[in-house]
C-alpha positions as CSV (number, residue, x, y, z in Angstrom):
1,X,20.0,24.6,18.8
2,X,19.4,20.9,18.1
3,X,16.4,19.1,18.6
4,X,16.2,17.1,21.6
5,X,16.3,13.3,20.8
6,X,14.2,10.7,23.2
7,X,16.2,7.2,23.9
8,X,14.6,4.2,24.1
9,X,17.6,2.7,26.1
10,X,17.1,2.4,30.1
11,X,21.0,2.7,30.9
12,X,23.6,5.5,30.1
13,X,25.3,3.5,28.1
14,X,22.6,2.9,26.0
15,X,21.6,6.1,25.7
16,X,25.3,6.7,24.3
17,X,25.2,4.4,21.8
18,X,21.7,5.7,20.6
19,X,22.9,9.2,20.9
20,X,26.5,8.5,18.8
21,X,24.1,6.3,16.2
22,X,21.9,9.3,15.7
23,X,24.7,11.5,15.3
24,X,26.7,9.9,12.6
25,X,23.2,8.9,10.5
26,X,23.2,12.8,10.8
27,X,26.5,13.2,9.4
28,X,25.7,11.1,6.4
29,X,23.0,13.4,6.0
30,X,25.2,16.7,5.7
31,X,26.1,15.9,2.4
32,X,27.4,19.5,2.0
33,X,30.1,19.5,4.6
34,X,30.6,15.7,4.7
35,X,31.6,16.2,8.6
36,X,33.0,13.1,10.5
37,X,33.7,13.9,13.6
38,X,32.2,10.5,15.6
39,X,33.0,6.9,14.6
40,X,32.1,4.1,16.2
41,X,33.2,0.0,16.5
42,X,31.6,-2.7,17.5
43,X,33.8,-5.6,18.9
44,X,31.9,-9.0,18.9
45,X,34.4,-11.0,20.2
46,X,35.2,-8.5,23.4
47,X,31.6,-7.5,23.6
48,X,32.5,-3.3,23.3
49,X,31.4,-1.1,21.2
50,X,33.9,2.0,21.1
51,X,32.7,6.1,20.4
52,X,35.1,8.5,19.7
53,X,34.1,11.6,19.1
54,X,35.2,15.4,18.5
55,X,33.7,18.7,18.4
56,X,34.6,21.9,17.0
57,X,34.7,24.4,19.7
58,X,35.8,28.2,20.4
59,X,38.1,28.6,23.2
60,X,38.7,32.3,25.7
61,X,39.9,33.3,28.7
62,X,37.7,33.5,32.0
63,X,38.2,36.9,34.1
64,X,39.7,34.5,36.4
65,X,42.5,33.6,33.8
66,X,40.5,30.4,33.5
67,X,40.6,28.6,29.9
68,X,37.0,28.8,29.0
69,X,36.2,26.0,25.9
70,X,32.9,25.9,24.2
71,X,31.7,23.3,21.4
72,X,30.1,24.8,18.2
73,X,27.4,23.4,16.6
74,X,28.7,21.6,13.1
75,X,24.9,19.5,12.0
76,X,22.4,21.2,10.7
């Protein structure tokens, strides 16, 4: 399990953007596996920043017939 990581930012949205930072400066630091599964952009003229992210994930079936999907861990 990951460590848990303390924000500094006082709204959601600025605890996403601290969170998705975090998580690609860990990315660079897998230099074995070289993942890059979260990119972000900053637009200065629109005032956005844009996250996209994906996860690896295993997927079952629920007893309830239910599509069950799970993300993996991928950083170290």
């Amino acid at each position: 399990m990951a460590a848990s990581v303390t924000t500094v930012a006082t709204t959601l949205e600025g605890q996403l953007w601290e969170l998705a930072v975090r998580m690609q400066n860990a990315e660079l630091a897998d230099t074995t596996n070289n993942p890059n599964n979260i990119q972000t952009a900053i637009d200065t003229e629109n005032r956005t920043v844009s996250i996209t992210f994906s996860a690896p994930a295993t997927f079952a079936v629920s007893s309830a017939g239910a599509l069950v999907a799970s993300p993996t861990a991928y950083l170290p």
